[in-house]
N, C-alpha and C positions, 0 to 999 in steps of 0.2 A: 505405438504412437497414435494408434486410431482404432477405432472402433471396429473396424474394417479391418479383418486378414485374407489375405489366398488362405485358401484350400488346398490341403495336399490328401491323398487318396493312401493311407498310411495300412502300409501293408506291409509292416517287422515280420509278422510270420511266426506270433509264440503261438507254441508248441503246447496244446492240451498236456501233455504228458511228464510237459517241462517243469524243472525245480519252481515255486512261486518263489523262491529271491533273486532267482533268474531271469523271474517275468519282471520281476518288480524294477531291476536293475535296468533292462531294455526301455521301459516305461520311461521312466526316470531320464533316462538317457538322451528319450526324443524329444523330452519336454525340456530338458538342458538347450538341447539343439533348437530346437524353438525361439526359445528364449534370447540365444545369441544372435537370432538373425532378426528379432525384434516384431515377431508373431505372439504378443505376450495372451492373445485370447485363445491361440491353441495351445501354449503350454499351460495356462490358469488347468485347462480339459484334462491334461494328461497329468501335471501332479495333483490335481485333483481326484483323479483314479487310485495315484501312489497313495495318499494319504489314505485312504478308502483300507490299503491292505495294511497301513502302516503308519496305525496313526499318533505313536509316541516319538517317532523322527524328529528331534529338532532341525534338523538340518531340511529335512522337507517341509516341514512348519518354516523355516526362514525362508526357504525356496518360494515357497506358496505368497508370503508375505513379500518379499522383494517386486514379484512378479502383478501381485495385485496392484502394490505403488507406480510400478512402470507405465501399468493397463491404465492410472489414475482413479481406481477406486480407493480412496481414501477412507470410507468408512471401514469398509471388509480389511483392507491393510492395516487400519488400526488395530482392529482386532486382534487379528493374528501375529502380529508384533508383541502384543500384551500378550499371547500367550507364549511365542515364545521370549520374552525376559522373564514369564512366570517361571519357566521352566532352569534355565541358564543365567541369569542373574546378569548380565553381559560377559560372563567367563569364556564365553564361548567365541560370541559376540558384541566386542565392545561400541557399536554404533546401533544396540536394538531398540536402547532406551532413548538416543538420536532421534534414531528413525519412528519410534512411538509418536512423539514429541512432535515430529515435524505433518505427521498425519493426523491428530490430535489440533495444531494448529490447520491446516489446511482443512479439519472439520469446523471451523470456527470456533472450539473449544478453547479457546486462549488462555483462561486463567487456569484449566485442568495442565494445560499445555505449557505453562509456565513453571507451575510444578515440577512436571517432568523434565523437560529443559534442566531446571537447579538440579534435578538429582543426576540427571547426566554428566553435568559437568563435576558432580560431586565423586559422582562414582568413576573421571576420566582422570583427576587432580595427581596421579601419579605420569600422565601421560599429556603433559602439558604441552608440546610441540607436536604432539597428534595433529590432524583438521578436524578428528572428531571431535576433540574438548574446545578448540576455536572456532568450531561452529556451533558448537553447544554455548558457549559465551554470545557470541552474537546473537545467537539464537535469544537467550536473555534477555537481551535490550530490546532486539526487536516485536519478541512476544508483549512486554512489558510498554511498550509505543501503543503497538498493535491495540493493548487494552482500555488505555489515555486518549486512541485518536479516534475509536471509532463510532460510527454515529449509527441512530435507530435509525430502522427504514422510514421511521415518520418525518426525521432533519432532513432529507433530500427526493429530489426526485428522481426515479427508479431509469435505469438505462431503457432504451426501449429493444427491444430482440426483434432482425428483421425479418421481413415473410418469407416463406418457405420458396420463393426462386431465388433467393438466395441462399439463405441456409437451409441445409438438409441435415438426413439421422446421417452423414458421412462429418467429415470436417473442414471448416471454412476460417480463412486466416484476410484481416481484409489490408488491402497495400494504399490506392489512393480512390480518388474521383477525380474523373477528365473527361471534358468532354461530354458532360452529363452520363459518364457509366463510373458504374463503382467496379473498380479491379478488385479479384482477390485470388488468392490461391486456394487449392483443395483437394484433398483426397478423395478423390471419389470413383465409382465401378458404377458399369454400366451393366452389370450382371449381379446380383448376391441376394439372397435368403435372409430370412429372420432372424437366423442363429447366428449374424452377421459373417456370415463364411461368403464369399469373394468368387465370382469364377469368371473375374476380367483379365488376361493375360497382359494386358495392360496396366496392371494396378500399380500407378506414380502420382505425385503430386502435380498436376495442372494448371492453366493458368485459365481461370475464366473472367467473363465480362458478364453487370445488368445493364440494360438501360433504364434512365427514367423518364416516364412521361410527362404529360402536363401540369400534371397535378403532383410528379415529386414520385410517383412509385416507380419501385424497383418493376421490373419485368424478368421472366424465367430467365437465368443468366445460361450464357453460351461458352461454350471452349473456345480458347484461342488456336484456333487451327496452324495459325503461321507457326508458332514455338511451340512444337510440339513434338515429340519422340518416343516412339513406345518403349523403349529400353532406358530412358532417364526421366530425371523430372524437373518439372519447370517450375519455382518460385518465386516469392517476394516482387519487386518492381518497383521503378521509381521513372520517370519520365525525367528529360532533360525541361531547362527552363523553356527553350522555345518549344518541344513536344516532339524533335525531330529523331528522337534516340531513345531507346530506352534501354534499360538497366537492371536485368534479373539475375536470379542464381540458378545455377544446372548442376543438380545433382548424382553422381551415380551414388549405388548402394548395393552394399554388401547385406540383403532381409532389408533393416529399415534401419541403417545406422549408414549417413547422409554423410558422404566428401561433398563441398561444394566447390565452385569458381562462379568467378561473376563475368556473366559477356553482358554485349550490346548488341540489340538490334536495329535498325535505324527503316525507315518508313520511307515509302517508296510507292506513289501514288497511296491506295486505300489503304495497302498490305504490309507487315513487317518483313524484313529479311533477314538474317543470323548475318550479321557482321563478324562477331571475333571474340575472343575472349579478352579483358584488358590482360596491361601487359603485368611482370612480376612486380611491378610499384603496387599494385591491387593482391595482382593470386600470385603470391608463395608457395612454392611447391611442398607440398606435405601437408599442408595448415587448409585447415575446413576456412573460408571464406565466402561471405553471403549476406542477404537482408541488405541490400543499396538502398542509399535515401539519397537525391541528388538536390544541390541547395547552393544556395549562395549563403555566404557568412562575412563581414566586413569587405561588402564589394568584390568578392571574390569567390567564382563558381567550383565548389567542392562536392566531393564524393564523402558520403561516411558510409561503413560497412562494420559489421562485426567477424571477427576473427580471432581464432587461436594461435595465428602465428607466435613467433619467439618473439620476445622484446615487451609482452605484455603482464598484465597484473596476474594473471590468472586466468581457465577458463579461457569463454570467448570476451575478447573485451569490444568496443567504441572504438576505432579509427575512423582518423580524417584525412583524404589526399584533394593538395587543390589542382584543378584540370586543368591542362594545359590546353587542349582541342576537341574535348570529349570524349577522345579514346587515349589518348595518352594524358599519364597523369604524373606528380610530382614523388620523391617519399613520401609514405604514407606516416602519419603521427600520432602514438598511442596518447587519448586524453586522460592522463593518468587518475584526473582530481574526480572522476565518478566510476572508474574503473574499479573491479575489484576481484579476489581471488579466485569467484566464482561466475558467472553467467552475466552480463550486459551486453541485451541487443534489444532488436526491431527500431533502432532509431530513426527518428523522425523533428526536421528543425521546422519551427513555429518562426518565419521571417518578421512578423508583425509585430513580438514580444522578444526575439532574439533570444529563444528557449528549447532547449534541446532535448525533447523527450523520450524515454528509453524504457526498457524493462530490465528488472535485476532482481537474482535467486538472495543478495545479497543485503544489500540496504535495509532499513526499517520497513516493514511491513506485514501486510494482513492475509497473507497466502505464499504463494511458491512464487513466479514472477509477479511482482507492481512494478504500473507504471511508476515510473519516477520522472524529474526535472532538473536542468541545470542551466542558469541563466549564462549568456554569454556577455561576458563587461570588460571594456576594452583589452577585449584579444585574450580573457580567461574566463574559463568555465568554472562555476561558482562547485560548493558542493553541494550534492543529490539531494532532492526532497520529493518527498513521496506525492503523488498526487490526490492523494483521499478515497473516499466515498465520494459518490456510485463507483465511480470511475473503476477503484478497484476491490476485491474482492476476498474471498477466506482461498480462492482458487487460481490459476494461470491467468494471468490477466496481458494480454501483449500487442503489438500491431497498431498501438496508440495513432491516431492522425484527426488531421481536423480540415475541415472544408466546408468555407463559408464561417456561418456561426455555428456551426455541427462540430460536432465530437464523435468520434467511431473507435472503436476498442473490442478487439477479438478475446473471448474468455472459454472455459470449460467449465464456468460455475454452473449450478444448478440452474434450471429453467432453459435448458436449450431442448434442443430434439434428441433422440436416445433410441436405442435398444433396451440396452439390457442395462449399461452404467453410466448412470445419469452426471456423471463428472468425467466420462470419457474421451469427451472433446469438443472443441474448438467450435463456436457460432461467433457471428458478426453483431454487437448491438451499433446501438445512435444512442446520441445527447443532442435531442434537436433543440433549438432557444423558443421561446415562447414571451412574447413582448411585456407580459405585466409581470414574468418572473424575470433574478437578476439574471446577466448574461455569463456564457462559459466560462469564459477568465474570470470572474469573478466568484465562481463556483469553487474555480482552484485557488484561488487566493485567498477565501474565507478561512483552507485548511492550510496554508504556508503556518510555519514557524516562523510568524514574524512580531513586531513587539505592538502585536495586538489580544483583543481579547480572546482568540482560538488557539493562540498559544496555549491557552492555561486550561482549555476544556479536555474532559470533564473536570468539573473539578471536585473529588470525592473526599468526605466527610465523617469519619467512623466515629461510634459512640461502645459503652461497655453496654453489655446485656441490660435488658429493660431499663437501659437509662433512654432520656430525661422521666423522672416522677415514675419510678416504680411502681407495680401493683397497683394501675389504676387505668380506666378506661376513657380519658380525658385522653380530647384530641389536641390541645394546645398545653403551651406551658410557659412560665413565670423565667424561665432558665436561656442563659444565653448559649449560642454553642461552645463558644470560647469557653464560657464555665464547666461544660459537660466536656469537654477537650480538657481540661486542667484537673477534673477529676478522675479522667479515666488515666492519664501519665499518672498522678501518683501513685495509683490502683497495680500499677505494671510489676512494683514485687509481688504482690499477693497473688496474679497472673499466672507470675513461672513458680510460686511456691505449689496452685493448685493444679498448675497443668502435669505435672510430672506423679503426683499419686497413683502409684500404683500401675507403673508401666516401667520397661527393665531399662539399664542404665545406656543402651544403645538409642532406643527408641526417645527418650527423656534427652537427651544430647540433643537429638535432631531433630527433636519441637521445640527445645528452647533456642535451637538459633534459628526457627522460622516464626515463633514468635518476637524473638528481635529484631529481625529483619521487616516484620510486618511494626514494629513500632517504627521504626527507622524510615520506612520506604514506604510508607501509608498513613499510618497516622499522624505523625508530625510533620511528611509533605502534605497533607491535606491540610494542614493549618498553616502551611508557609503559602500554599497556592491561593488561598480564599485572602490572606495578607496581600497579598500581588492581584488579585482580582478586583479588591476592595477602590485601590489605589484608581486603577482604570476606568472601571465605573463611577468613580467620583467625577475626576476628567470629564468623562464625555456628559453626564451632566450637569456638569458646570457650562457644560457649551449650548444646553438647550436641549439635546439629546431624551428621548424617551425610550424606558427600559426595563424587558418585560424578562425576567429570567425562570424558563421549565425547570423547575427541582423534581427529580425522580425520589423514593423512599423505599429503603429495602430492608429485613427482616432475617434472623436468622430463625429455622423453622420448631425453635424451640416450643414457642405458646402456639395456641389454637390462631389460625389465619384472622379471625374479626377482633381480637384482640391486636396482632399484629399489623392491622390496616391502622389501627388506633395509634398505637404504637411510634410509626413512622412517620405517622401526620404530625404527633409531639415532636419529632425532631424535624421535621421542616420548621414548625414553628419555630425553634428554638433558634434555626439559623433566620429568621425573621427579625428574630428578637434581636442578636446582633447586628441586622443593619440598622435597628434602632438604637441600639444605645454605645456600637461602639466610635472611638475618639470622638466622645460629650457629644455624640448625637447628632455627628455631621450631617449623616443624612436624613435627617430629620425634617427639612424641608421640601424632599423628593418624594415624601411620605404623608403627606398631610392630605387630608378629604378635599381639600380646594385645587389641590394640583399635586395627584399622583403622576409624579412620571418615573420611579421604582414601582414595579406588581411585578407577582411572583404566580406563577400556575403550577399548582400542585398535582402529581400523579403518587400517591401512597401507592406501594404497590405490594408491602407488606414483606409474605412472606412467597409470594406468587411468582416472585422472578429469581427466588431465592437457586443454591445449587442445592436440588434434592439428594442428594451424595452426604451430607452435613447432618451429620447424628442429632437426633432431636431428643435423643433418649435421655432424660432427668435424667438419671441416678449416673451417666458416666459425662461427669460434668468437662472433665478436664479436654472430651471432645467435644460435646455441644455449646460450651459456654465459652472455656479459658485458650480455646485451639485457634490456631493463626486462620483455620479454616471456616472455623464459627463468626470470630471476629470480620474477616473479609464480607460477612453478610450484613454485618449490622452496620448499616450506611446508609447516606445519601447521595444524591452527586446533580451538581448543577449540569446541566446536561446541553442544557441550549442558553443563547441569549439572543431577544430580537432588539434591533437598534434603530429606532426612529428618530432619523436628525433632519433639522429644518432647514433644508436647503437656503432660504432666504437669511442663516442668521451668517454663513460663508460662502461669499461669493467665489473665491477660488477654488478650482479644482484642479490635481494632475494626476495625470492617469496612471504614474508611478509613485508612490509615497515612501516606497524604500527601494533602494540603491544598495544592491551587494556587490561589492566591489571582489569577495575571495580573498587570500591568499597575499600579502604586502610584506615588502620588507620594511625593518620599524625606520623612522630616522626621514624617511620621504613623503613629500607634500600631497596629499590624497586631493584630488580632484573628483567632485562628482555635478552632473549639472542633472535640472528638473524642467519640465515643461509646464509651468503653469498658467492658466487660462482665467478669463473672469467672464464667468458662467450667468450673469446676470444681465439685466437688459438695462443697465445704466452703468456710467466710467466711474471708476473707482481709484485709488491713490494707492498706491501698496508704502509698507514702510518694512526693514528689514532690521533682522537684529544689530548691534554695535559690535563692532570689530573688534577682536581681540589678538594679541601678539599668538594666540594656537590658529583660531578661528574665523572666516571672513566670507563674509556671505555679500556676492553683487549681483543685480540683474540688469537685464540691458534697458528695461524702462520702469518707470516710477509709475505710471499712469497708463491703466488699460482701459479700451471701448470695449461695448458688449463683445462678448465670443474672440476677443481678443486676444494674442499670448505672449508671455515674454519667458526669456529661457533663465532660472537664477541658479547663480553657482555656487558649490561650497569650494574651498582651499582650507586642507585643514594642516597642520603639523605634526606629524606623529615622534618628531624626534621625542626618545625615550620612553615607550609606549610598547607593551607586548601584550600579546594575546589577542582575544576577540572586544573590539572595542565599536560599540552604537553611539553613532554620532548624532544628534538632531539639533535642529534649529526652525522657527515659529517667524513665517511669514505674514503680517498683520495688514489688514485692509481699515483705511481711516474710517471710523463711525460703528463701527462691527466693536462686539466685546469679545470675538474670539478669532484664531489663527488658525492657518494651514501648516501644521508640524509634519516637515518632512526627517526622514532618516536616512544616515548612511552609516554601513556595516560592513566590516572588514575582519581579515585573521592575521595579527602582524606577527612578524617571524624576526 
């Protein structure tokens, strides 16, 4: 779990004279033993020695690899994964091609990883009630998310990692800020060596404190000496609302595999004292219980915790119990609508947004735990959304919380402090606000799945080999994309007639259904998205709106790179060309020399970002040209959009524009209300849509002063209505040519 082991003085005692599969077996043995008590950097040492005598072992080559994923070296685990499926094909081991796949993803290799992924599940499709082939499917979608949601380090600004009295080369897990000290938990020795070997007889999880000074810095943080025991370890924490209790987990352990319960300790003059553990409403016996977040939720003071107990999805899931007195508490209630088969914790509730942020092995996302989010709306939790870039990562991303306008998020990605494996563990960053950039919530709300335009981003664009205007070194082109889209579908027999020459009748199978599936899941959604993209950007300006969209341009590394910078730039142009001409040249007035407010920034990027793995080799076309792999290169993808609207042309504003309501039964009148304000320094007249026998929208005043609000409601009808249905309706201000369109979204059943 850390970077950090004890040290054992390992004296087996082989025998110079002894059998070497003797030796090898003792070897072997202690590194098993290792392993089990969760010392994974002294067993790495010792089948690393096994390997040494014995290096055609699959089963040590698997050992080696399991052991490096535990450690969290994902690269070296990759590795050794690939070699051993090179070896065993999954005959052996049907979860290596899993486990390639999910180290592969947790390298940020996601389209390599996507791959793998389909053939896992390709190669499980006899064992469909496995978890291996069900998480290989998940895995699917969420790799496939993973590659649609994530953003260049240039769309966001970077977390910031904090200074070394707080984080160290040990590991740092952060809980809150009280009191101006930032709590966190940590592994850490007060004795150990370079070769990160341990010689703290103490070696537990602690609980420390920084302070911060006047100017905001952290100071060398301290142990908490009250909760403290050298034989267990101290975690997590969460403070009561008044501050008079707090709320940790106390672990014993078996090596490094962690029973918890959760006590309370309650403050008494300066110092804490060990009250109690809660009672079995909280800790069920058997069941690991841990990570308290203490909160209020519709007026009422609740506990949430993560737990394995029975009665859950899976794994550890999300419970909520609400308090009766601080230490006694209610049953406790698995929230099933974010729960799921595998891993959900470190929850943390956002009172200000009524948002319940968590981490999960499970959900859509860009590593091992992402944060995720669930809005809470009268009395249900909506379902999970990931929380994005920065936030989260290709690595464990967990311990989500917020304080002030700050964002804090525990990760093992890259750029922390290290030994030897630089994804080994846990450091504290920030998301501090900075007043000319937008603020945190709206950091997260830019990447919500909501029916705006970051739904649809990226949004990616493929063309056939040196199309648009073949064999030529012109950077612009005469050709719409839509056109170069309608020649490359007709092109798609000749595709699988040419992909398959001359390769045997297994391998020709299973390029032509990765080449259908790249027509199906890329290129024709790449023409339904830019149709859906099209629509919105009209919209907004029609409202006034100016709008600047980053297009990237990629190559597959067929031709020489300065032909393909050439090459790419043709097809930006091309998608140019149809915001010119397509439906009679709507936007043709957002385009003119007198008043651009469509521009487009171009980054050709050729063949430069291309995947060097992609046969360039003429003569074997049917990989360089006609292959779902070649293909996947020749694109573009609108990448970014920046959106400048004139505050003066709408004076309302609400700080929520969508309403997820979750989970309805169909046949019932959906209520949702908005707070809308008029943000302008003159009264205004609001007018509301016309009523309809579904539909009826009131607010409680006709007429607002500056900075004024009034609350408007929708009632809507859902009898005879199923599925996911988005409701909206266009609040209008007299003299204004344009509305405040709010939305409400619901899952009827």
């Amino acid at each position: 779990m850390s970077r950090l082991h004890l040290i054992f003085i390992f004296c087996i005692g082989f025998s110079l004279q002894g059998n070497t599969q003797q030796k090898l077996k003792k070897i072997i043995a202690f590194a098993d033993e290792q392993y089990e008590k969760g010392d994974y950097y002294y067993a790495l040492s010792y089948y690393k020695q096994a390997l040494e005598k014995d290096s055609n072992s699959i089963e040590l080559l698997w050992k080696y690899a399991e052991t490096l994923r535990a450690y969290k070296d994902y690269s070296k685990a990759e590795n050794y994964y690939a070699k051993v499926y090179a070896r065993e094909q999954t005959k052996i081991y049907p979860n290596s091609l899993l486990n390639l796949a999910l180290m592969q993803k947790q390298n940020g290799r996601y389209e390599q990883a996507l791959k793998t992924f389909k053939l896992s599940a390709k190669k499980l499709e006899k064992k469909k009630n496995s978890s291996f082939y069900k998480k290989s499917l998940r895995e699917i979608e969420s790799c496939a998310w993973a590659i649609k949601n994530l953003l260049d380090s240039l769309d966001f600004r970077p977390l910031i990692h904090l200074p070394e009295t707080v984080n160290t080369y040990d590991a740092e897990f952060g809980h809150t800020i009280r009191d101006n000290r930032l709590v966190f938990s940590a592994l850490k020795a007060d004795s150990s060596n370079k070769e990160e070997e341990v010689y703290d007889p103490a070696y537990r999880t602690k609980l420390y404190y920084s302070e911060r000074n006047e100017l905001g810095e952290f100071q060398k943080s301290k142990m908490n000496t009250d909760l403290f025991h050298a034989d267990l370890s101290y975690g997590n924490g969460s403070y009561s609302l008044d501050g008079t209790k707090y709320y940790f987990s106390i672990c014993e352990d078996d090596g490094f595999k962690y029973s918890c319960k959760i006590m309370v300790a309650q403050k008494k003059d300066s110092a804490w004292s060990l009250t109690d553990t809660l009672g079995k409403e909280i800790n069920v016996i058997g069941a690991n219980t841990t990570m308290p977040f203490f909160t209020k939720i519709n007026g009422k003071q609740v506990l949430l915790f993560s737990s394995d107990r029975k009665g859950g999805m899976g794994g550890m899931d999300i419970w909520y119990s609400e308090s009766i007195d601080g230490i006694s508490f209610k049953n406790a209630s698995n929230i099933s609508t974010l729960n799921s088969v595998e891993n959900e914790v470190t929850p943390f509730y956002d009172t200000t947004k009524n948002r319940l942020f968590f981490s999960s092995t499970w959900h859509d996302g860009f590593g091992g735990y992402d944060v995720h989010f669930s809005n809470h709306i009268d009395g249900l939790f909506s379902s999970p959304l990931n929380a994005g870039n920065p936030i989260n990562s290709s690595a464990n991303d967990l311990y989500y919380f917020i304080h002030n306008d700050s964002i804090y998020v525990s990760s093992n990605k890259k750029g922390g402090y290290y030994s030897k494996n630089p994804t080994c563990c846990s450091d504290i960053y920030a998301f501090y606000p900075i007043a000319e950039l937008i603020s945190q919530e709206e950091i997260i709300d830019t990447i919500v799945l909501e029916e705006k335009i970051e739904t649809l981003l990226p949004v990616t664009l493929y063309f056939r080999n040196d199309e648009p205007d073949a064999r030529t070194l012109k950077t612009t082109t005469q050709q719409t994309y839509l056109e170069t889209y309608e020649k490359y579908v007709e092109n798609y027999p000749f595709y699988k007639k040419e992909l398959i020459k001359g390769i045997s009748m297994e391998q020709a199978e299973h390029d032509l259904n990765a080449l259908s599936g790249f027509f199906e899941n890329n290129v024709d959604f790449g023409a339904v998205m830019l149709d859906s993209l099209k629509s919105i950007l009209l919209k907004e300006l029609s409202e006034g709106s100016k709008i600047e969209l980053s297009i990237k341009g990629y190559a597959s590394p067929i031709a020489n790179t300065a032909y393909n910078v050439n090459l790419t730039k043709r097809r930006i142009s091309s998608l140019i060309n149809y915001f010119k001409t397509v439906d009679d040249g709507v936007f043709k007035p957002y385009l003119s020399k007198n008043n651009v407010s469509l521009s487009f920034v171009y980054f050709p990027f050729g063949e430069y970002a291309a995947d060097q793995t992609i046969s360039d080799n003429t003569a074997v076309q049917n990989e360089s040209v006609f292959s779902k792999a070649a293909g996947m290169e020749r694109r573009i993808q609108i990448k970014h959009i920046s959106i400048d609207r004139d505050k003066s042309i709408m004076p309302l504003k609400s700080e929520e524009m969508v309403k997820n309501l979750g989970s309805k039964k169909s046949g019932v009148i959906l209520t949702s209300s908005f707070l809308v304000t008029n943000s302008s320094s003159e009264k205004v007249a609001i007018t509301l849509p016309e009523n309809t026998s579904i539909k009826k929208v009131t607010s409680e005043k006709l007429y607002l002063l500056p900075n004024e609000s009034t609350t408007v409601t929708l009632n809507f009808d859902t009898k005879g209505m199923i599925g996911h249905q988005s409701i909206s309706f266009t609040v209008n201000v007299k003299d204004y040519s344009s509305g405040l369109t709010l939305y409400t979204n619901c899952e009827l059943e």
